[in-house]
PyMOL Python script that loads the backbone (N, CA, C, O; Angstrom):
from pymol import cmd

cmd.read_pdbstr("""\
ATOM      1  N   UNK A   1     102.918 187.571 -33.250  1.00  0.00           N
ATOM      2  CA  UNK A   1     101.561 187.934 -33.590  1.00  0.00           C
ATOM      3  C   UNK A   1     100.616 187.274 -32.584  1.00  0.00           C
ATOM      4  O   UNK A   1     100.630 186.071 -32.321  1.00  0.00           O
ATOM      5  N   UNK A   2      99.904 188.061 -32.121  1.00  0.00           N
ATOM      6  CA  UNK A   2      98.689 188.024 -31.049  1.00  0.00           C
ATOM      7  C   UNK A   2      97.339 187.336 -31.988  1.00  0.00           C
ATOM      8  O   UNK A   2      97.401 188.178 -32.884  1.00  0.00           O
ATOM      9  N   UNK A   3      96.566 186.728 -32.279  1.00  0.00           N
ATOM     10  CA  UNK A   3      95.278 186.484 -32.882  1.00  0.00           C
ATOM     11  C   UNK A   3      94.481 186.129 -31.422  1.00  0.00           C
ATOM     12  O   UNK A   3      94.795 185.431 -30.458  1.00  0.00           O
ATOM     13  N   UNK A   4      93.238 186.997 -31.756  1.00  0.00           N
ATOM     14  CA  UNK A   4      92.294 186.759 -30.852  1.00  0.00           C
ATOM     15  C   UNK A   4      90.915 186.354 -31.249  1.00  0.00           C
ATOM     16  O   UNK A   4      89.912 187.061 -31.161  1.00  0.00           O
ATOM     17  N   UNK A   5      90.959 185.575 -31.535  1.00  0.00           N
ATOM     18  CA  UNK A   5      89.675 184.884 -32.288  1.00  0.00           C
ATOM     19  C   UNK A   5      88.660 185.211 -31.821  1.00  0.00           C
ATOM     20  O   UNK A   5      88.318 186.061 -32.643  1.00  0.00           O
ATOM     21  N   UNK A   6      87.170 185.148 -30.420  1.00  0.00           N
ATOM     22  CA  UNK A   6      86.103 185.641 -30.864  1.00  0.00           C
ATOM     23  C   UNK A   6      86.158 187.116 -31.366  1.00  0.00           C
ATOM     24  O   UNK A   6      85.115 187.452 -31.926  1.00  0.00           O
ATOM     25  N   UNK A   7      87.434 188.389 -31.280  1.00  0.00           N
ATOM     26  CA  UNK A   7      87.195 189.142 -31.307  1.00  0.00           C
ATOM     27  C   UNK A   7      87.144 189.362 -32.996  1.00  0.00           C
ATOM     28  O   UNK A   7      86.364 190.086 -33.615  1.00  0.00           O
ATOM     29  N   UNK A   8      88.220 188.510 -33.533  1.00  0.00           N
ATOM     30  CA  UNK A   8      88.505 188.431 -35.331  1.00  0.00           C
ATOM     31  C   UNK A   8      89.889 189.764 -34.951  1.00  0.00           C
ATOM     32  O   UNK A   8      90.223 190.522 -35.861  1.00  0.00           O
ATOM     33  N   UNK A   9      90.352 189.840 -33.976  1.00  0.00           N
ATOM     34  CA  UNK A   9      91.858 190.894 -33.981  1.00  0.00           C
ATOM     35  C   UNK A   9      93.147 190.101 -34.238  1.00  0.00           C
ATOM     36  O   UNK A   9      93.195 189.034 -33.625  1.00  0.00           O
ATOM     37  N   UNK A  10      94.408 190.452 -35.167  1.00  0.00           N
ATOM     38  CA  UNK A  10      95.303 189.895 -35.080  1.00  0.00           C
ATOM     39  C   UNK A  10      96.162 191.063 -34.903  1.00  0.00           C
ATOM     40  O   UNK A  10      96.242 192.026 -35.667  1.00  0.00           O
ATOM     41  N   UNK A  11      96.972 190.819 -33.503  1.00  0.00           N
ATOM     42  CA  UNK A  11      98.068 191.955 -33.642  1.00  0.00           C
ATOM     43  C   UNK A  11      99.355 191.714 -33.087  1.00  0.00           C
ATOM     44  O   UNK A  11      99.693 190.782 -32.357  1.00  0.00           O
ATOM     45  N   UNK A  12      99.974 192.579 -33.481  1.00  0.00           N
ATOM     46  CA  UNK A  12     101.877 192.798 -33.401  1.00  0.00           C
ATOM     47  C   UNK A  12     101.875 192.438 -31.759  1.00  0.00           C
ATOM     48  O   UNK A  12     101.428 193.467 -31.252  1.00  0.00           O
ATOM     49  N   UNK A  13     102.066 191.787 -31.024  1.00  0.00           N
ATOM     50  CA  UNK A  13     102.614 191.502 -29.624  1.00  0.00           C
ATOM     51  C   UNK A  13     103.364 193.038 -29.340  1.00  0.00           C
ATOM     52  O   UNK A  13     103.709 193.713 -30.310  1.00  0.00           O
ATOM     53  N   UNK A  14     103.552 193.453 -28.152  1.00  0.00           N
ATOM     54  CA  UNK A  14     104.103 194.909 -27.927  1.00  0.00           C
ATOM     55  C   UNK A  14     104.685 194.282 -26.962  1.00  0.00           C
ATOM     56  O   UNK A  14     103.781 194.099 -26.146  1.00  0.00           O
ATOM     57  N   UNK A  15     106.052 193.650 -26.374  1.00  0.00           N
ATOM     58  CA  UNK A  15     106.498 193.076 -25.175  1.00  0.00           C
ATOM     59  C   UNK A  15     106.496 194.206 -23.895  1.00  0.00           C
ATOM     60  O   UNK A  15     106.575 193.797 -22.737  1.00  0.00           O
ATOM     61  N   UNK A  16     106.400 195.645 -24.200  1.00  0.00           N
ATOM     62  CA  UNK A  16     105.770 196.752 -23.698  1.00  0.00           C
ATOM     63  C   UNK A  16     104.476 197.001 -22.444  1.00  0.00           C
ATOM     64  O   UNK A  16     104.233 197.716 -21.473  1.00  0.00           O
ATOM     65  N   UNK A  17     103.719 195.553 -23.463  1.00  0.00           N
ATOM     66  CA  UNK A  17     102.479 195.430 -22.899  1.00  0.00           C
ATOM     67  C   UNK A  17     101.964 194.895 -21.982  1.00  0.00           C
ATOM     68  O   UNK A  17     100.751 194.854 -21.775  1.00  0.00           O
ATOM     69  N   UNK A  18     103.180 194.219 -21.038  1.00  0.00           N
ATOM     70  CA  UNK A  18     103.019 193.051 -19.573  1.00  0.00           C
ATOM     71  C   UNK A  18     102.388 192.181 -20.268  1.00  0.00           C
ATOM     72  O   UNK A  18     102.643 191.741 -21.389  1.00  0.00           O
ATOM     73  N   UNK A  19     101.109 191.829 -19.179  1.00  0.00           N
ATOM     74  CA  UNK A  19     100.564 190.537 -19.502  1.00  0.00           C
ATOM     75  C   UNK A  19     100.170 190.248 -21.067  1.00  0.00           C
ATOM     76  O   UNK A  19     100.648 191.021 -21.898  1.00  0.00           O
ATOM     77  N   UNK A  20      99.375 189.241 -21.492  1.00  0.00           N
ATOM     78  CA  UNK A  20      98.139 189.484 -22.322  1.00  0.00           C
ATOM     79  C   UNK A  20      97.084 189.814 -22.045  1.00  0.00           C
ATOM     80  O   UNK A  20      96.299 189.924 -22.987  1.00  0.00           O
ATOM     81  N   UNK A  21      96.410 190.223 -20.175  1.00  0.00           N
ATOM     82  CA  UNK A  21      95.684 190.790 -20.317  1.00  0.00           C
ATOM     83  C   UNK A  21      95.347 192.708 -20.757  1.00  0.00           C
ATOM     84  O   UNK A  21      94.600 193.506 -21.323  1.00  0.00           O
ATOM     85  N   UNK A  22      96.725 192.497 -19.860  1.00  0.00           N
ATOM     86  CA  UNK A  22      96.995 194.345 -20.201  1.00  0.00           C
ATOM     87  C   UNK A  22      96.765 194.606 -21.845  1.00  0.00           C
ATOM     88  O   UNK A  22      96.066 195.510 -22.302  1.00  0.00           O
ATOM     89  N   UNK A  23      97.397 193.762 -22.516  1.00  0.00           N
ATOM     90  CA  UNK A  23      97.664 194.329 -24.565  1.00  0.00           C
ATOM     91  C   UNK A  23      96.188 193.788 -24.307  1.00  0.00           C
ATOM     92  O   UNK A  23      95.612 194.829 -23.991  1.00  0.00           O
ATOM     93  N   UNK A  24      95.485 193.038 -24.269  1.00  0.00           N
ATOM     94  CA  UNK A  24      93.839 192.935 -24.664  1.00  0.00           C
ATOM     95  C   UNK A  24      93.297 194.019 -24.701  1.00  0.00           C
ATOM     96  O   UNK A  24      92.597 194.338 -25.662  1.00  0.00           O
ATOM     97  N   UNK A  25      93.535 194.937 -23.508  1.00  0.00           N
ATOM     98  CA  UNK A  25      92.466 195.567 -23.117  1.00  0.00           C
ATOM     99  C   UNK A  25      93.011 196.680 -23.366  1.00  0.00           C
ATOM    100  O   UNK A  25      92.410 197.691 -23.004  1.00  0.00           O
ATOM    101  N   UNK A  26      94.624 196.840 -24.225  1.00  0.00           N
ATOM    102  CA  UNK A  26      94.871 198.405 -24.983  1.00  0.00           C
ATOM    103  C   UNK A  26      94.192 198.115 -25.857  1.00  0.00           C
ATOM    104  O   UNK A  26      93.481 199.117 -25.923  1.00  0.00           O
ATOM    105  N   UNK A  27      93.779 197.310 -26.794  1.00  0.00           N
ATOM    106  CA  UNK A  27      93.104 196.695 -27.678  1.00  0.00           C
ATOM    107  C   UNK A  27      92.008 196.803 -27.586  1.00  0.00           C
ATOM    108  O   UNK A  27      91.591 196.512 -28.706  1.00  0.00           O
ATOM    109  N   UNK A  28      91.131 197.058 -26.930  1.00  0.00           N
ATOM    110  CA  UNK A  28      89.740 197.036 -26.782  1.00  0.00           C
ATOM    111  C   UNK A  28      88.859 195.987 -26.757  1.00  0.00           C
ATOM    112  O   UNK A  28      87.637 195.968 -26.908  1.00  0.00           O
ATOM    113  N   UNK A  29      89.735 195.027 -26.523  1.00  0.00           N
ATOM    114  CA  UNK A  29      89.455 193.375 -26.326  1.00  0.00           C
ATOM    115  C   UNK A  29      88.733 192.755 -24.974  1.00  0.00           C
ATOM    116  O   UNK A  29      89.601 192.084 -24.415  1.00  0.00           O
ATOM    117  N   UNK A  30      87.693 192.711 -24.336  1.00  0.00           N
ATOM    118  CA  UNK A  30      86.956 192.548 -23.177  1.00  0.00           C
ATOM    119  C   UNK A  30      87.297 191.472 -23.023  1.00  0.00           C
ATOM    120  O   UNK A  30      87.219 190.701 -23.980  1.00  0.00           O
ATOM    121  N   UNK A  31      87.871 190.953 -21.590  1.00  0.00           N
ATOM    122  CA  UNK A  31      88.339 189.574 -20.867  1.00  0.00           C
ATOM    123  C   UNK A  31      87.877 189.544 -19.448  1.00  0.00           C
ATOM    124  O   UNK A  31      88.408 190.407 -18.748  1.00  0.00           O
ATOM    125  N   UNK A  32      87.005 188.753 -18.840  1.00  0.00           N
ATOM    126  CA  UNK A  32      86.942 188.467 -17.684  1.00  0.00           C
ATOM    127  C   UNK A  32      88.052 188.501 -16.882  1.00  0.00           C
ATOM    128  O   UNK A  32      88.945 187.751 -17.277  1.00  0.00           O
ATOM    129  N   UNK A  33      88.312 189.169 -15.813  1.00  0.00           N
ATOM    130  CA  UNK A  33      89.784 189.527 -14.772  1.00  0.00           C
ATOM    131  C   UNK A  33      88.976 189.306 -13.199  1.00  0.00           C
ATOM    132  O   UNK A  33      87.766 189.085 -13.159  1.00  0.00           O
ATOM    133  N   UNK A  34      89.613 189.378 -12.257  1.00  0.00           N
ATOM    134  CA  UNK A  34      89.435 189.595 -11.117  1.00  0.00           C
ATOM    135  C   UNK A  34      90.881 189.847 -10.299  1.00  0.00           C
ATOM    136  O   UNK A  34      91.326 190.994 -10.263  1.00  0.00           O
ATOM    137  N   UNK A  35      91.501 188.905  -9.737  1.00  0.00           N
ATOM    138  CA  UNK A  35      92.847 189.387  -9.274  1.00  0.00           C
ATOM    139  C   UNK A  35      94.160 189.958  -9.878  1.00  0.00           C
ATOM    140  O   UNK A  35      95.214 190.480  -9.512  1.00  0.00           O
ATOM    141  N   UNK A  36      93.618 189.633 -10.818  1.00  0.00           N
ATOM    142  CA  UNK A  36      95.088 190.328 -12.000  1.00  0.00           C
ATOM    143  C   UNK A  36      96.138 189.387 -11.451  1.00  0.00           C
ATOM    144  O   UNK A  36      97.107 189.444 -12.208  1.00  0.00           O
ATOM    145  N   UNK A  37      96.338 188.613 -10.535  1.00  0.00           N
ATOM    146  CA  UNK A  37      97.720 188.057 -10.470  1.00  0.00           C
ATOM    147  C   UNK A  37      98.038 186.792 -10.657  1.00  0.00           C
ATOM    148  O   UNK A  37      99.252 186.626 -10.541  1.00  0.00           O
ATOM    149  N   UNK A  38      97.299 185.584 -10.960  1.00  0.00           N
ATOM    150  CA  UNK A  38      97.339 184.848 -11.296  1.00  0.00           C
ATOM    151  C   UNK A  38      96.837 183.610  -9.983  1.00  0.00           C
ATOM    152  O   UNK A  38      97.384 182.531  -9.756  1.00  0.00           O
ATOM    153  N   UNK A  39      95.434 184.319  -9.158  1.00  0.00           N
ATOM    154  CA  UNK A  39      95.016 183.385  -8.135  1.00  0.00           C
ATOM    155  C   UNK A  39      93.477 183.138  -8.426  1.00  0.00           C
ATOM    156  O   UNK A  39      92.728 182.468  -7.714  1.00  0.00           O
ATOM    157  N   UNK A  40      93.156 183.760  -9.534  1.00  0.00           N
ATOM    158  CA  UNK A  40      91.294 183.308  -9.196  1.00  0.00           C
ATOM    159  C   UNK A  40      91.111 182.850 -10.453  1.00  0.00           C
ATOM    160  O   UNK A  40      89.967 183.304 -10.485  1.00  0.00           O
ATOM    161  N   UNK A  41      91.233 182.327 -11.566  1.00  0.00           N
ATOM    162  CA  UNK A  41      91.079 182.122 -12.929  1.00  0.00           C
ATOM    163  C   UNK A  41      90.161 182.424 -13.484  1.00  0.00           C
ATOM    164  O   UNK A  41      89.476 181.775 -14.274  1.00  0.00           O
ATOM    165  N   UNK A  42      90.041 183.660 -13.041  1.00  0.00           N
ATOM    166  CA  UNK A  42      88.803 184.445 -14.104  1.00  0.00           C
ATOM    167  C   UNK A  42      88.807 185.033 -15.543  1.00  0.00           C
ATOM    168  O   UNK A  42      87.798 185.324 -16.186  1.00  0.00           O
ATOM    169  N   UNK A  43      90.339 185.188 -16.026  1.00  0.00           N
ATOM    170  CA  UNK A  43      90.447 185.653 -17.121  1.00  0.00           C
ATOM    171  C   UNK A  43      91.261 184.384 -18.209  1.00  0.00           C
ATOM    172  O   UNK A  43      91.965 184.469 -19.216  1.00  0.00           O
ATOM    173  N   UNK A  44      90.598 182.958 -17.182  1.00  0.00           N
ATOM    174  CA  UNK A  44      91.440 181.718 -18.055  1.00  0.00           C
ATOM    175  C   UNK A  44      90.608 181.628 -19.268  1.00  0.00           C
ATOM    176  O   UNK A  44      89.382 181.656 -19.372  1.00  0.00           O
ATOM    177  N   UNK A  45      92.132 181.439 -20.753  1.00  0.00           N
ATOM    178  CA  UNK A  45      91.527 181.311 -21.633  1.00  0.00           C
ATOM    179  C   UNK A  45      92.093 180.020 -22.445  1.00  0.00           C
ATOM    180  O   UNK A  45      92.985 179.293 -22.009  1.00  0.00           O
ATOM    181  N   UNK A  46      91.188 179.785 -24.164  1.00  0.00           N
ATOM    182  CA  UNK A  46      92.096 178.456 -24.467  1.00  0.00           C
ATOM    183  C   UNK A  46      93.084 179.248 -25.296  1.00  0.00           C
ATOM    184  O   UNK A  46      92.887 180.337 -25.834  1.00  0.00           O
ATOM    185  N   UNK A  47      94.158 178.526 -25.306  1.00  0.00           N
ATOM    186  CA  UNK A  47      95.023 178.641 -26.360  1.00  0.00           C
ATOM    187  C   UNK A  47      94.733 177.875 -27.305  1.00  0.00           C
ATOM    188  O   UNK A  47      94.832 176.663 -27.111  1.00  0.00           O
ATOM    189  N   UNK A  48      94.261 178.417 -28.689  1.00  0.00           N
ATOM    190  CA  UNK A  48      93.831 177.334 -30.215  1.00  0.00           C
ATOM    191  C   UNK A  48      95.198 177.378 -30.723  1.00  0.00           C
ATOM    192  O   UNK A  48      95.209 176.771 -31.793  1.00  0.00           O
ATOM    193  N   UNK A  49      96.336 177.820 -30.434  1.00  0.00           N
ATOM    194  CA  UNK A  49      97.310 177.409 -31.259  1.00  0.00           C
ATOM    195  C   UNK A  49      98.416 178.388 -30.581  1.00  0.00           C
ATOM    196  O   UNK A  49      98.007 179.501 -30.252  1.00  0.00           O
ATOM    197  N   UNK A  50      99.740 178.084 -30.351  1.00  0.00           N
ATOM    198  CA  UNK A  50     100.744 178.472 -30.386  1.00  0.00           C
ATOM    199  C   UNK A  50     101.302 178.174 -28.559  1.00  0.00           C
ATOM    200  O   UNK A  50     100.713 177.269 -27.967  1.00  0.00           O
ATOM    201  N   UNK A  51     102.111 178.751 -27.997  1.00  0.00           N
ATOM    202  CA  UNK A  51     102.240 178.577 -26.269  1.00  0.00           C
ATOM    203  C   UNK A  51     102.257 179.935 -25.741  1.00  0.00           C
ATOM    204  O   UNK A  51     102.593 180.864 -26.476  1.00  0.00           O
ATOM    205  N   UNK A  52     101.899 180.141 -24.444  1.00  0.00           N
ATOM    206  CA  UNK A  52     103.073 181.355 -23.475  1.00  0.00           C
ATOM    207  C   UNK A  52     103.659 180.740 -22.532  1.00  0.00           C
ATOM    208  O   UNK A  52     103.602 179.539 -22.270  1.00  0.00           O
ATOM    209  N   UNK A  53     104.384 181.777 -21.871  1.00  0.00           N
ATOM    210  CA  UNK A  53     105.315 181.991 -20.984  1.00  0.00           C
ATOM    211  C   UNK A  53     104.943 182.444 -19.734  1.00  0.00           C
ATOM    212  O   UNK A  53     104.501 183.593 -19.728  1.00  0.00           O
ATOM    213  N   UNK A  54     104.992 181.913 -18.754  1.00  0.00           N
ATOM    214  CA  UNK A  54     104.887 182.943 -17.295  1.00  0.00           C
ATOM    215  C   UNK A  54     106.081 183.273 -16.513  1.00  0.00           C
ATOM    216  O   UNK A  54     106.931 182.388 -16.417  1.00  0.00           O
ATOM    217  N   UNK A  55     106.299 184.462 -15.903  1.00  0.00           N
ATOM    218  CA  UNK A  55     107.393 184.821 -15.915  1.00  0.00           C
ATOM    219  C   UNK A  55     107.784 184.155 -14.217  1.00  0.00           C
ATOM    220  O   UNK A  55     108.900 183.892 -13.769  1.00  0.00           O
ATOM    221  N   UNK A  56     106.450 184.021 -13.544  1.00  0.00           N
ATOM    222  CA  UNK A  56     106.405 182.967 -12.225  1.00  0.00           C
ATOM    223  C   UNK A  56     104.914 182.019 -12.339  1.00  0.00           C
ATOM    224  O   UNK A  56     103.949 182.394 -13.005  1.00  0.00           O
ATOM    225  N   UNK A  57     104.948 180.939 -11.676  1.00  0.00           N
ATOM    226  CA  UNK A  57     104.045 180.393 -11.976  1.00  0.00           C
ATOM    227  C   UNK A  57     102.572 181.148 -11.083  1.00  0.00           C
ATOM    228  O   UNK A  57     102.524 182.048 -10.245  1.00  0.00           O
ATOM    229  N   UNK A  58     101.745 180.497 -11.574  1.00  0.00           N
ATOM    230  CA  UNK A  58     100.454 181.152 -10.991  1.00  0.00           C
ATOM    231  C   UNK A  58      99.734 180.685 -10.034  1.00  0.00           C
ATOM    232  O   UNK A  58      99.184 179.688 -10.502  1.00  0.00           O
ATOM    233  N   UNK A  59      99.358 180.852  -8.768  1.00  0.00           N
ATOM    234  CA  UNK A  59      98.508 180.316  -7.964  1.00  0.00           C
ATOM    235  C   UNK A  59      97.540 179.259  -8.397  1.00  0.00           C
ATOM    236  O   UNK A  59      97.541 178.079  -8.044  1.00  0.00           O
ATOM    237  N   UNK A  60      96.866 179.749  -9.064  1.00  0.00           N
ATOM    238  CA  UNK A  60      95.703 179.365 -10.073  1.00  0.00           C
ATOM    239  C   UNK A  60      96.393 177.747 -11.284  1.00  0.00           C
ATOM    240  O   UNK A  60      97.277 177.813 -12.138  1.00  0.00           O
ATOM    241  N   UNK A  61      95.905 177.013 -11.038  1.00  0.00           N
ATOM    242  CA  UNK A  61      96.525 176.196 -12.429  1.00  0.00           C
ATOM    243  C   UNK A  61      95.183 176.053 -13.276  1.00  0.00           C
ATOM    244  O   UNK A  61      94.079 175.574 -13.018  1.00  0.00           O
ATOM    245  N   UNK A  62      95.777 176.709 -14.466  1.00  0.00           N
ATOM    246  CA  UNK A  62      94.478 176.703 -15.739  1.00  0.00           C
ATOM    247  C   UNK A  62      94.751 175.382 -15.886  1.00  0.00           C
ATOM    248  O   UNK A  62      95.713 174.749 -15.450  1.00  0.00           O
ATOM    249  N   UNK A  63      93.595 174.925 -16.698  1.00  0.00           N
ATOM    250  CA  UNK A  63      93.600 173.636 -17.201  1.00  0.00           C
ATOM    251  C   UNK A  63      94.191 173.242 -18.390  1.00  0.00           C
ATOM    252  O   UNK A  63      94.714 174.219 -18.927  1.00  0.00           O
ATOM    253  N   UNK A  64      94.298 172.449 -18.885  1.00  0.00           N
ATOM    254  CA  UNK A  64      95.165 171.903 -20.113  1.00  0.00           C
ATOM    255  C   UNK A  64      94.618 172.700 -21.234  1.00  0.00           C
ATOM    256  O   UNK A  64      93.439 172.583 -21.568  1.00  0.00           O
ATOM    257  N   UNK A  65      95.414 173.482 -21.808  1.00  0.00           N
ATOM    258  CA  UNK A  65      95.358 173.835 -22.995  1.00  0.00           C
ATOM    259  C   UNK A  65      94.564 175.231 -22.815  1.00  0.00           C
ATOM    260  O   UNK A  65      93.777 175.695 -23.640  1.00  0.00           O
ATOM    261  N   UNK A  66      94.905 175.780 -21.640  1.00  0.00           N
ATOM    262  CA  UNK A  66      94.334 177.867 -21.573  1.00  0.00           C
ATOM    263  C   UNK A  66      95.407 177.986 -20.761  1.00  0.00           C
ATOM    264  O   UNK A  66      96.213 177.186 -20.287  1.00  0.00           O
ATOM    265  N   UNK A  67      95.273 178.969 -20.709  1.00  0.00           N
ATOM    266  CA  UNK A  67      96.384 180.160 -19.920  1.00  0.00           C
ATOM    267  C   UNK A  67      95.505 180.983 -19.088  1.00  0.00           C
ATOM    268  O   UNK A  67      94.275 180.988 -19.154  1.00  0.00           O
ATOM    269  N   UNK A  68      96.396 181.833 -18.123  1.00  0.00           N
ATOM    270  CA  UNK A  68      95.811 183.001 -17.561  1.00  0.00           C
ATOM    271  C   UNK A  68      96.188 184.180 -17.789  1.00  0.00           C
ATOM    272  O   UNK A  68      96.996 184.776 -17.077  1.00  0.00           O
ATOM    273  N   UNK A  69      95.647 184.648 -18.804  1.00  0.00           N
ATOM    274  CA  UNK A  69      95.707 186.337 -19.198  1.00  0.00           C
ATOM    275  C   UNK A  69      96.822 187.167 -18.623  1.00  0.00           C
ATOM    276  O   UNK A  69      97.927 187.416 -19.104  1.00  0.00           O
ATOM    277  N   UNK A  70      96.298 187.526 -17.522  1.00  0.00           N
ATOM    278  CA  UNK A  70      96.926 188.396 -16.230  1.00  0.00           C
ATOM    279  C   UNK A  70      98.397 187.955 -16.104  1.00  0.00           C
ATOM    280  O   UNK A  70      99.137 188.920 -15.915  1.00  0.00           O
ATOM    281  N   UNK A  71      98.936 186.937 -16.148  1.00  0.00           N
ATOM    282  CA  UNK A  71     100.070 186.690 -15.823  1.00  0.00           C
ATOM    283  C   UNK A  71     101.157 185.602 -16.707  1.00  0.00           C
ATOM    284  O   UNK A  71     101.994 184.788 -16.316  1.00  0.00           O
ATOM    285  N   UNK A  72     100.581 186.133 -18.411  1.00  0.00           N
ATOM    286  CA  UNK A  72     101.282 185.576 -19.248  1.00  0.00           C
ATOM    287  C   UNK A  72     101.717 186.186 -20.588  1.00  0.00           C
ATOM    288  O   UNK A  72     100.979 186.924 -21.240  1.00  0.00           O
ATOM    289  N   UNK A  73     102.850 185.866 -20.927  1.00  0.00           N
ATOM    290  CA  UNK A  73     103.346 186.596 -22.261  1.00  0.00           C
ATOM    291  C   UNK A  73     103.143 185.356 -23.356  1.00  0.00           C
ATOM    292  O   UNK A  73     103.041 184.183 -22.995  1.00  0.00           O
ATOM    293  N   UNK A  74     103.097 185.799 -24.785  1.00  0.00           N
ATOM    294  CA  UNK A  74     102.945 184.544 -25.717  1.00  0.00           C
ATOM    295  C   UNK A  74     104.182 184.634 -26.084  1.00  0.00           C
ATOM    296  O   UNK A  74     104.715 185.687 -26.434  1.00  0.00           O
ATOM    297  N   UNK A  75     104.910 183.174 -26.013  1.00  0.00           N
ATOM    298  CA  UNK A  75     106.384 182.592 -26.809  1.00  0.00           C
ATOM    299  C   UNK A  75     106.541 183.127 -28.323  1.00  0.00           C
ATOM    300  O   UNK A  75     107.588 183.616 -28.745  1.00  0.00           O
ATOM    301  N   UNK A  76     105.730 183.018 -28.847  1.00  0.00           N
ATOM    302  CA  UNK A  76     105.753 182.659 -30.192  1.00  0.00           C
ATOM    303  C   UNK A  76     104.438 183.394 -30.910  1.00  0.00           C
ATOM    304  O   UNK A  76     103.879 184.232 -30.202  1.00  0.00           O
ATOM    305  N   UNK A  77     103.884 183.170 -32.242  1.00  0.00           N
ATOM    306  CA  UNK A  77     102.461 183.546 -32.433  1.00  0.00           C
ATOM    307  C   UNK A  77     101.723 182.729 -31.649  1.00  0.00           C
ATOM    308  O   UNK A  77     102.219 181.654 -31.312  1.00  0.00           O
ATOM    309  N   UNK A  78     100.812 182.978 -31.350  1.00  0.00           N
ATOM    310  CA  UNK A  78      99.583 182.685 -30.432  1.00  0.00           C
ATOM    311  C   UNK A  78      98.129 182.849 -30.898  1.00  0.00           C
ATOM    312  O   UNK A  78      97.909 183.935 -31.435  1.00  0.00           O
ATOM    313  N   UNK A  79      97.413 182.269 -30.837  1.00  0.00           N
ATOM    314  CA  UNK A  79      96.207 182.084 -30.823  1.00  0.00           C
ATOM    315  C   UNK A  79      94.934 182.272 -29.640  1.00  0.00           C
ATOM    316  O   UNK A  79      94.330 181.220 -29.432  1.00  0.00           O
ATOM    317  N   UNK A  80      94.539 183.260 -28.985  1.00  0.00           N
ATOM    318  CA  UNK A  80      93.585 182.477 -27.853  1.00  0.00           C
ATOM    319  C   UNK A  80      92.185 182.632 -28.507  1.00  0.00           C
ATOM    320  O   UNK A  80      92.062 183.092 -29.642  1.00  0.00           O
ATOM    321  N   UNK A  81      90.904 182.142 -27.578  1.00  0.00           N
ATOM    322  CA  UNK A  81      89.976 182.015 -27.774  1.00  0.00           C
ATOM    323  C   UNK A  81      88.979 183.493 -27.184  1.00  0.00           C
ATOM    324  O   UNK A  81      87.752 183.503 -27.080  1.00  0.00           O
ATOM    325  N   UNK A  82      89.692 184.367 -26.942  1.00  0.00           N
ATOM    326  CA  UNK A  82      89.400 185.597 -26.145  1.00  0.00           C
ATOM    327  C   UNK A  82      89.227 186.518 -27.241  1.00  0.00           C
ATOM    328  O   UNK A  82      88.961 187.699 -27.020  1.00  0.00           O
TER     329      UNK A  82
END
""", "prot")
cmd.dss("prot")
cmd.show_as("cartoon", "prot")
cmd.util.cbc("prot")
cmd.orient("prot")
């Protein structure tokens, strides 16, 4: 389970969906992006609860406790602040 808190959405993860930015934005969920690949941290968000996964690491290092959209799957349920 995906929860996206400012939006108030909780949904089924679709592993279908690549990143978390891609399922956001089937979702209708608006996220700041720019490179999509994990070099400009424009779509860094916090994680309020749970982890992801990157399938390579990212140019970009988010800071403690966010992720980068574009180039991450959630482990487990997840929480972001997006």
């Amino acid at each position: 389970m995906v929860t996206f808190a400012k939006s108030g959405q909780q949904l089924l993860w679709d592993s279908s969906a690549g990143s978390l930015l891609d399922f956001a934005e089937t979702h209708g969920i608006q996220v700041n992006s720019g490179c999509r690949s994990g070099g400009c941290g424009s779509c860094q968000t916090t994680i309020q609860s749970g982890e992801v996964a990157y399938d390579n690491a990212p140019d970009f290092d988010p800071e403690p406790g966010s992720c980068l959209l574009c180039v991450c799957k959630p482990k487990a349920n997840v929480t972001l602040e997006a």
